[in-house]
C-alpha positions in Angstrom: 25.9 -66.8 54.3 23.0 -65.4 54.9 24.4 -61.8 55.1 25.4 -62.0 52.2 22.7 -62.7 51.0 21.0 -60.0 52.1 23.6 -57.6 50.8 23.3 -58.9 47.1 19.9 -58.6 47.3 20.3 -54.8 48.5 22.1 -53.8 45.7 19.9 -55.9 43.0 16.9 -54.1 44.8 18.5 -50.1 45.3 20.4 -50.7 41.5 16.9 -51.9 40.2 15.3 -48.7 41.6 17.5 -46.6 39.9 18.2 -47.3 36.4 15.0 -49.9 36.0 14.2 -47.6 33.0 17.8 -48.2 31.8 19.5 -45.0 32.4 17.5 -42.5 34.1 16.2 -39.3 31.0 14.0 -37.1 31.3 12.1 -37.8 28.0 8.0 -38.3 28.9 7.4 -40.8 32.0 4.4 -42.2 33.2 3.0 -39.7 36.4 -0.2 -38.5 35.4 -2.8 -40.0 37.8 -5.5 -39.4 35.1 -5.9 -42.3 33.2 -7.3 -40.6 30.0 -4.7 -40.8 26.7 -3.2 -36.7 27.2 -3.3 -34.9 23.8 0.2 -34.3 22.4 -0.1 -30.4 21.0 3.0 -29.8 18.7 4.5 -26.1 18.7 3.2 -25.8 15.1 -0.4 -26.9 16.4 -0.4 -24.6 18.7 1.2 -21.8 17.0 -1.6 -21.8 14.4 -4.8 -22.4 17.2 -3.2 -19.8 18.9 -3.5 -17.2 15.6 -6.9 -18.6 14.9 -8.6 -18.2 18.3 -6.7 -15.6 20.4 -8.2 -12.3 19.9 -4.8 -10.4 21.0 -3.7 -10.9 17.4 -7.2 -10.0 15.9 -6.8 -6.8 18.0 -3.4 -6.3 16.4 -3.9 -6.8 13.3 -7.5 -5.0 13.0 -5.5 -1.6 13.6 -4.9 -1.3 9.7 -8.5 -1.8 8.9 -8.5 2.4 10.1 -5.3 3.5 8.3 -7.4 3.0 4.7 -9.5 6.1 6.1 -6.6 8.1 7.4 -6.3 10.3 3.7 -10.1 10.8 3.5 -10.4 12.1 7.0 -6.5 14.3 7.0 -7.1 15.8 3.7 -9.2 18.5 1.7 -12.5 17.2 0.8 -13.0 16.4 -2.5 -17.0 16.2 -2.5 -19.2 18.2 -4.5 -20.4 20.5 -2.2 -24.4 21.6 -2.1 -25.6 24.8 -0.6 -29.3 25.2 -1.0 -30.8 28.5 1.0 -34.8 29.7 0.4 -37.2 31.7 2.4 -39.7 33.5 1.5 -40.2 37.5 1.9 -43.0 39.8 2.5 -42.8 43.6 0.8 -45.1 44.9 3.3 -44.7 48.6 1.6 -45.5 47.0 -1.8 -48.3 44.8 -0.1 -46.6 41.9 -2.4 -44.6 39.1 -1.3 -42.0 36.8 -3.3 -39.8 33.4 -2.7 -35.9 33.9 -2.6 -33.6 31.5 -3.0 -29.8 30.5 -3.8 -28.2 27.3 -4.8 -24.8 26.8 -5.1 -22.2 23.7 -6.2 -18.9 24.3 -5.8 -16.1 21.2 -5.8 -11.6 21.5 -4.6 -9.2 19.6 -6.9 -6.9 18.9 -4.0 -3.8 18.1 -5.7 -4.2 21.4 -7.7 -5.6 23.4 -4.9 -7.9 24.4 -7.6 -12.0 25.6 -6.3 -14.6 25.7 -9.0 -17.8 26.6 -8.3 -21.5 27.6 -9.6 -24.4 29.9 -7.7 -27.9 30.7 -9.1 -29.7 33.1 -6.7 -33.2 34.8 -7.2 -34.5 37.5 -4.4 -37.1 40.0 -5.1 -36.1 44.2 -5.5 -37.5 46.7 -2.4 -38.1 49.3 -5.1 -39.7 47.6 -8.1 -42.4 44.5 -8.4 -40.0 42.2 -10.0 -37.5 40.1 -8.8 -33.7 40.0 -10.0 -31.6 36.7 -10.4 -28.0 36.2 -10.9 -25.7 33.5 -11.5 -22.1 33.0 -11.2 -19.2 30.9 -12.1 -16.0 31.2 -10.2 -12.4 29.2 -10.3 -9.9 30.4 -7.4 -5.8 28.8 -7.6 -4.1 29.2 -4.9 -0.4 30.8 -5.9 1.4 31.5 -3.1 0.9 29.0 0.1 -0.3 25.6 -1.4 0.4 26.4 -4.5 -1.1 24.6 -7.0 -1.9 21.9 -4.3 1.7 21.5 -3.2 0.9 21.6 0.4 -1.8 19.2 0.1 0.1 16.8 -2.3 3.0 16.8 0.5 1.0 16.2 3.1 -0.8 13.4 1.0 3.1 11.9 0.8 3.4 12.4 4.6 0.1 10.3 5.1 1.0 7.8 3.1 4.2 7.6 4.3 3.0 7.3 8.2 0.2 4.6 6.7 3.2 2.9 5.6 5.2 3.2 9.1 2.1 2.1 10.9 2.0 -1.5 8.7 5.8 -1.8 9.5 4.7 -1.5 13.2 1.4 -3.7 13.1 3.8 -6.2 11.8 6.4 -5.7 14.3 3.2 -5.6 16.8 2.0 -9.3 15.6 5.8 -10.5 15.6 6.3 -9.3 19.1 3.1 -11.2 20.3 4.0 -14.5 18.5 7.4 -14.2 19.9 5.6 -14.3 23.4 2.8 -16.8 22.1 5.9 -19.4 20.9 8.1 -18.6 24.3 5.3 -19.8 26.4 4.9 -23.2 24.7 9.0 -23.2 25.6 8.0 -22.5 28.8 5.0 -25.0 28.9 7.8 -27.6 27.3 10.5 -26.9 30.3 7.7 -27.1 33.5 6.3 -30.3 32.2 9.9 -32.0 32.0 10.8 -30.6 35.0 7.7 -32.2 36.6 8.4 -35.6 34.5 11.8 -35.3 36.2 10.5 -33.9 40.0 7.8 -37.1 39.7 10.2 -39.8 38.9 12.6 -38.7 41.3 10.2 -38.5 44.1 9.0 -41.7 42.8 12.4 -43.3 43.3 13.4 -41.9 46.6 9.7 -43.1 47.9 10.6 -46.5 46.6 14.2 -46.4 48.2 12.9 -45.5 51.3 10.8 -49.0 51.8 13.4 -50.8 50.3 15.7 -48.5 53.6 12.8 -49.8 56.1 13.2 -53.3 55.2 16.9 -52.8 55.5 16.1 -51.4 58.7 14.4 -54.2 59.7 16.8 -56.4 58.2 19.1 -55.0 61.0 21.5 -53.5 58.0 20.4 -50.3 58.0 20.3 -48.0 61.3 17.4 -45.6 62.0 19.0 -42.8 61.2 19.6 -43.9 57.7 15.8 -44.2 57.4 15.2 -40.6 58.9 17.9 -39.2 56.5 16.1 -41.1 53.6 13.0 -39.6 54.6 14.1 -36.1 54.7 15.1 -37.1 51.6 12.0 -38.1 50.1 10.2 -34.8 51.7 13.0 -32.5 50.5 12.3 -34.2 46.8 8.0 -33.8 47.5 8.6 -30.2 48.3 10.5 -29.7 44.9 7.5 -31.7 43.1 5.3 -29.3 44.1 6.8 -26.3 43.1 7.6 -27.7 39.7 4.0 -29.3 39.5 2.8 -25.5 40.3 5.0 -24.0 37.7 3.8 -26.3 35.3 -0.1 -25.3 36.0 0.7 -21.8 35.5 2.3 -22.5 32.7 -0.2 -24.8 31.0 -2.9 -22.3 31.9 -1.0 -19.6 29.9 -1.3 -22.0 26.6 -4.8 -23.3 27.6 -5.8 -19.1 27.2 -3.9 -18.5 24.3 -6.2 -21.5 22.6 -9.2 -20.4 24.5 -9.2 -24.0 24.7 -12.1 -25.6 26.6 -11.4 -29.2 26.0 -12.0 -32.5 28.6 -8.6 -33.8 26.8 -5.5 -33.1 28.8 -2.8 -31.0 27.0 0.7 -31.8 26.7 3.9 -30.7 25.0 6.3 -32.5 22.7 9.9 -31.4 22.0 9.9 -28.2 19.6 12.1 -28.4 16.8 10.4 -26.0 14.6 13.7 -23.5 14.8 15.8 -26.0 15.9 17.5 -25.8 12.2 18.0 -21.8 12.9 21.8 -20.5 11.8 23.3 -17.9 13.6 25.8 -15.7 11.5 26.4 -12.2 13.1 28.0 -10.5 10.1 25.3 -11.6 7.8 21.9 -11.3 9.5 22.7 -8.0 10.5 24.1 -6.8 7.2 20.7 -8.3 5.8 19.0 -6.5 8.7 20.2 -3.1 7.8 20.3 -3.5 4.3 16.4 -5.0 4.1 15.0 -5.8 7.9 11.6 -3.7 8.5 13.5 -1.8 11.4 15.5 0.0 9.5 13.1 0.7 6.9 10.7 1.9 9.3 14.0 4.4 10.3 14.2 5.8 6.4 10.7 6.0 6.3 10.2 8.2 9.3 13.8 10.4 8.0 11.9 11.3 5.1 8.3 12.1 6.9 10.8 14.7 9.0 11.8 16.0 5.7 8.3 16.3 4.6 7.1 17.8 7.7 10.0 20.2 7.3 8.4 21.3 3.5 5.0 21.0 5.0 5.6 23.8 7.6 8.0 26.0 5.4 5.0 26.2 3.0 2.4 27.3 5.8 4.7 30.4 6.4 3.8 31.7 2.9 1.3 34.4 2.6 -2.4 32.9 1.3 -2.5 34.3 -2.4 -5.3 33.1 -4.6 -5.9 33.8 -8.3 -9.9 34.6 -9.1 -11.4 33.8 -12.8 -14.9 34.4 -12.9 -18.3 34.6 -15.0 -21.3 36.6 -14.1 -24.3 37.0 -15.3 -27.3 39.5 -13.6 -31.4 40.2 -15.0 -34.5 40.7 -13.4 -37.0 37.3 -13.3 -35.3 33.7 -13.3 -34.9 34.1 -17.1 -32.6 37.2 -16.7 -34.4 39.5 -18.9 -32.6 43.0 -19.6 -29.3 40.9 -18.3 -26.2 42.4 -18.0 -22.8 40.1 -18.8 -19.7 40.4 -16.7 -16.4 39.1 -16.8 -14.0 39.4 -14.0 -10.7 38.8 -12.6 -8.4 39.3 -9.7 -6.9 38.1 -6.3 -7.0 38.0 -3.0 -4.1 38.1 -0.2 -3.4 37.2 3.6 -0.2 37.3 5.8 0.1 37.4 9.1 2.9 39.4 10.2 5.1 37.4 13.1 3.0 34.2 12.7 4.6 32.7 15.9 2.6 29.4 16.0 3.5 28.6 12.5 7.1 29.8 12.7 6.9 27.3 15.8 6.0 24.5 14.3 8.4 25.3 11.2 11.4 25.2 13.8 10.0 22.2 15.9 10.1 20.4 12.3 13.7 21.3 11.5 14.6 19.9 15.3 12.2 16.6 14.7 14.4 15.6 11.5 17.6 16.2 12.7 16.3 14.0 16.2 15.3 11.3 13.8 18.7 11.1 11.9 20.2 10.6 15.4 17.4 8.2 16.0 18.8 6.0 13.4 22.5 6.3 14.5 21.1 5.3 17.8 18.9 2.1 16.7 21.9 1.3 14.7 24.4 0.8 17.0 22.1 -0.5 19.8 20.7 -3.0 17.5 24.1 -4.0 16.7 25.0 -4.5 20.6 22.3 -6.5 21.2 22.2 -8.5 18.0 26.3 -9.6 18.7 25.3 -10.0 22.6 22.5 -12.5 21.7 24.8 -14.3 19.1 27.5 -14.7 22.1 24.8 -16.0 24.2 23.5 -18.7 22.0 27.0 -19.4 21.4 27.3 -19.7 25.1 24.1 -21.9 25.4 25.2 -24.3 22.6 28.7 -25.1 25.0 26.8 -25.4 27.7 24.2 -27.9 26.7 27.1 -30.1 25.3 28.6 -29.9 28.9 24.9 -30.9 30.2 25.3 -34.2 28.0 28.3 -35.2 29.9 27.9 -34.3 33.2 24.6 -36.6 32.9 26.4 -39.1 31.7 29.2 -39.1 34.4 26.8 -38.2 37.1 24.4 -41.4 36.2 27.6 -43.6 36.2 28.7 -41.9 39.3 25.4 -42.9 40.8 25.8 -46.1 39.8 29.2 -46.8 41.4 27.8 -45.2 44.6 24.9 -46.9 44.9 27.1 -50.6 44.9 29.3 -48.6 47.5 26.9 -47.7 49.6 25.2 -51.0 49.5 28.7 -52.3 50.5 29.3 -49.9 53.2 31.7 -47.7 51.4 30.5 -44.4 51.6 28.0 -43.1 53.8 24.1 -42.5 53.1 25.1 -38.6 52.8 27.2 -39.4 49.8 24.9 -41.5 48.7 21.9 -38.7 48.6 24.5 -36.4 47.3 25.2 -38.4 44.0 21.1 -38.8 43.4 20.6 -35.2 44.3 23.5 -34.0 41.3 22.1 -36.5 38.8 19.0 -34.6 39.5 20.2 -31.3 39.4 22.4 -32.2 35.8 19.4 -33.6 34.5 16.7 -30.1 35.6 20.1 -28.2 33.7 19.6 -29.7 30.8 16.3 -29.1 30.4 16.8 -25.2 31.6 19.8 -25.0 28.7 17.6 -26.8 26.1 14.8 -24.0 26.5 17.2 -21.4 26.9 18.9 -22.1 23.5 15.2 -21.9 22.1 14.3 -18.7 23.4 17.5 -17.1 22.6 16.9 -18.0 18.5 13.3 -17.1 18.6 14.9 -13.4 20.2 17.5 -13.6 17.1 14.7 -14.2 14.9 12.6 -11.2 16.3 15.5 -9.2 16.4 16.1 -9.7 13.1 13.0 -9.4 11.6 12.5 -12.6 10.5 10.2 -14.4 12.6 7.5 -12.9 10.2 7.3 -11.3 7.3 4.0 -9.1 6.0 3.3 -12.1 3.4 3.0 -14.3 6.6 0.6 -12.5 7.6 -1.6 -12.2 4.3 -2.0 -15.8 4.1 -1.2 -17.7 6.8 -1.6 -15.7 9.6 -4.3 -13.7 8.5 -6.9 -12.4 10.4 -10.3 -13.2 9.2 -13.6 -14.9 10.5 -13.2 -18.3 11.1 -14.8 -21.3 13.1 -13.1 -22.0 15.9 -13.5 -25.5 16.8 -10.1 -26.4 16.5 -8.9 -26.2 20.4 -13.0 -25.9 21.9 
C-alpha cells in the first residue's frame, strides 16, 4: 500500500514538473532575476529609435547633401570674372612718371560656350608726355570642339545623370542598413526565446532532480539515476549559458543601434510587422524590372556610357573659335584723337595623334558596351537569387508547419514517458531522451520562425521595396532632432 503510494505520488510530482504551465511553449516565462518590470520594445519602436539616434544612417544619408555642388564644382564657371592690374611707372629719360592700369570683365555662357568680355587699359608712351588708353570688347564661340556649348551641355547631362545614380545608391545604401538594423531585432527576438526556453528547461530538470533525490531516498530510485539526472541538469546549465551569452551579444547590438543608455531592461516582443508579406516570383520581379531602383540605376548608367561616349568623341575635335570684336584706341583716359576699329576672325588648335584623348574615346566605347553586359548580368543574377529566396521561404513556411507538430507529438510523447518511467517502463535514458527532443523541437521552432523573417525582409531588399525615396523624405528623414526617445 504504501508503495503505491509513493509511486502515485511520483508521477503527480514529475507530471506536475512538467506541464505545470499546461503544455510547455516558449512564449515569455518568468527567469529574469531582476525584479524591475523589463520594457517591451516593439520592432516598430525600435525601427524608428534606431533611424532617429544611430548616426550610421545620418552618415548615409548626409552623402547627398555634396551631390547639390557636384555641377558647380565639374563645370565651366559661370562668374563674372574681375581682373584689375595697376602699377605705377617712372620715364626716367623723360624725368616724368605716370600710373598704368587695366581692368577687365569678361563672363562664359556655358551652355553656349559663348565668352564675352570688356578691357579698359591706360599706360603712358616712352616717346611722348601723354599717355594712351584703349578699350575693347570681344565675344569668342567656339565652332568646332564644344560647339556652341555641346560639350559642356553633355557633360552637364552626365552630371546630372551620375547625381541621379548616386540618390538611387544612397537609397539602396539606407535600405541595406535598415535591412541589417531590422535583422538584428530578429536576432535579438530568437536569443531571448531561446534563453526563455534554455531557463525553463534548466529550471525543470533542477526541479526533477530533487524530486530524483527524494526518490532516491525513497529507495525507488538508484544512485545512478540521480547521477544521470545530474549530468542532465549540467548538460542543460551549459546550454543556458551559451544561449544567455548569445542573447547579451545580441541585446548589446540593439542597445547600440538606440544609443540607448537607459536603467530599464530591454526586451523583444514577437515581430509581425512583415509578417503579412506575399511572396509572388513572377510578379515582384516583373515589377522589379519594370520599376525596382536596380534596374533603373542599370539604364541610368547605359545612357551616362553613351554620354561619355559623345563626351570624348567631341574632345577629338580640333579647338576652333569664332572672334567678334570692338576696339577703340586715343591718347588720355578720354581717348582724344581716337581711332575706331572693328575686327573679326578665328583661331585654331589640333593636336596631331592626340593619344590620351583618342584613349579615353576608345576606353568610353569599351565602358558602354561593359555596361550593357552589366545589365544582362544583374538581370539574370537577380533573377537566380530572387527564385532561390522564393524557394527558401517556401521551404521555411513547410518547415515551421512541421515544427507545430512535432511539438505537439513530442510534448505528448513526454507525457506518456514520463507516466512510464514513473511506472518502470522505460529507462531514465529514454526518459532524458524524450525531454531533450521536446527541447530541441521547441529551439527549432524558434530558429524556423526567425528564419522565415529574415528571408522576406531579404525579398523585400531584393526587391526594392523595403524603402522607397518617399520613405525617406518623411519618415525616415535625416534631420536634427532630440534624442530622448531611448536615453
Amino acid at each position: 500500500m504504501n508503495k503505491n503510494v509513493l509511486l502515485t505520488l511520483a508521477i503527480v510530482s514529475i507530471t506536475a514538473v512538467m506541464f505545470a504551465d499546461g503544455s510547455f511553449r516558449f512564449a515569455h516565462a518568468q527567469n529574469d532575476a531582476d525584479n524591475r518590470s523589463p520594457r517591451v520594445l516593439t520592432l516598430e519602436e525600435y525601427i524608428n529609435g534606431a533611424i532617429e539616434n544611430d548616426t550610421a544612417f545620418q552618415a548615409i544619408l548626409i552623402n547627398e547633401m555634396a551631390l547639390k555642388y557636384q555641377k558647380d564644382l565639374r563645370l565651366p564657371a559661370r562668374d563674372i570674372v574681375l581682373d584689375v592690374q595697376g602699377q605705377y611707372d617712372f620715364v626716367l629719360d623723360q624725368d616724368r612718371e605716370d600710373p598704368e592700369a587695366t581692368i577687365a570683365l569678361s563672363k562664359l555662357f556655358p551652355n553656349l560656350g559663348t565668352t564675352v568680355g570688356a578691357e579698359y587699359s591706360t599706360r603712358p608712351s616712352w616717346t611722348e608726355a601723354t599717355s594712351s588708353s584703349d578699350m575693347e570688347l570681344y565675344l569668342t564661340q567656339p565652332i568646332a570642339q564644344n560647339a556652341f556649348g555641346r560639350a559642356t551641355r553633355l557633360l552637364d547631362d552626365i552630371i546630372g545623370l551620375e547625381n541621379d545614380v548616386a540618390k538611387h545608391q544612397i537609397v539602396e545604401a539606407y535600405e541595406d542598413y535598415l535591412a541589417t538594423i531590422i535583422t538584428a531585432y530578429y536576432n535579438w527576438y530568437e536569443a531571448y526565446e531561446n534563453m526563455l526556453i534554455g531557463q525553463s528547461s534548466y529550471n525543470e530538470n533542477v526541479k526533477l532532480l530533487d524530486n530524483m533525490k527524494e526518490r532516491e531516498n525513497s529507495k525507488i530510485a538508484k544512485p545512478v539515476d540521480v547521477n544521470k539526472t545530474s549530468l542532465q541538469v549540467y548538460a542543460k546549465q551549459e546550454t543556458l549559458i551559451g544561449l544567455t551569452e548569445t542573447y547579451n551579444k545580441t541585446l548589446n547590438v540593439i542597445t547600440t543601434a538606440l544609443r540607448y543608455r537607459g536603467a530599464e531592461r530591454l526586451v523583444p516582443k514577437r515581430p509581425s510587422m512583415y509578417d503579412e508579406v506575399i511572396v509572388s516570383f513572377e510578379r515582384d520581379f516583373k515589377e522589379l524590372y519594370e520599376n525596382g531602383r536596380t534596374f533603373q540605376v542599370l539604364k541610368l548608367l547605359e545612357e551616362k556610357s553613351s554620354l561619355d561616349v559623345s563626351k570624348n568623341a567631341d574632345d577629338l575635335l580640333p579647338s576652333i573659335e569664332l572672334l567678334v570684336g570692338y576696339k577703340i584706341q586715343g591718347d588720355e583716359y578720354e581717348f582724344e584723337s581716337g581711332e575706331n576699329m572693328l575686327y573679326t576672325g578665328f583661331s585654331f588648335s589640333y593636336p596631331f595623334f592626340d593619344q590620351v584623348e583618342r584613349a579615353q574615346h576608345g576606353i568610353a566605347k569599351v565602358e558602354e558596351e561593359k555596361s550593357q553586359i552589366t545589365t544582362d548580368n544583374v538581370y539574370y543574377r537577380l533573377y537566380r537569387d530572387i527564385r532561390n529566396l522564393a524557394l527558401g521561404i517556401e521551404r521555411e513556411q513547410e518547415l515551421l508547419a512541421l515544427a507545430d507538430e512535432k511539438i505537439k507529438l513530442s510534448e505528448a510523447v513526454l507525457e506518456d514517458e514520463t507516466k512510464n518511467y514513473t511506472y518502470g517502463k522505460i529507462t531514465l535514458n529514454d526518459y532524458i531522451d524524450a525531454v531533450n527532443r521536446r527541447d530541441n523541437n521547441l529551439f527549432n521552432k524558434i530558429t524556423r520562425i526567425s528564419n522565415l523573417k529574415r528571408l522576406k525582409i531579404d525579398w523585400l531588399r531584393l526587391n526594392d521595396k523595403l524603402v522607397q525615396r518617399s520613405d525617406m523624405s518623411t519618415k525616415y528623414q535625416w534631420e536634427d532632432k532630440p534624442r530622448s526617445l531611448f536615453r
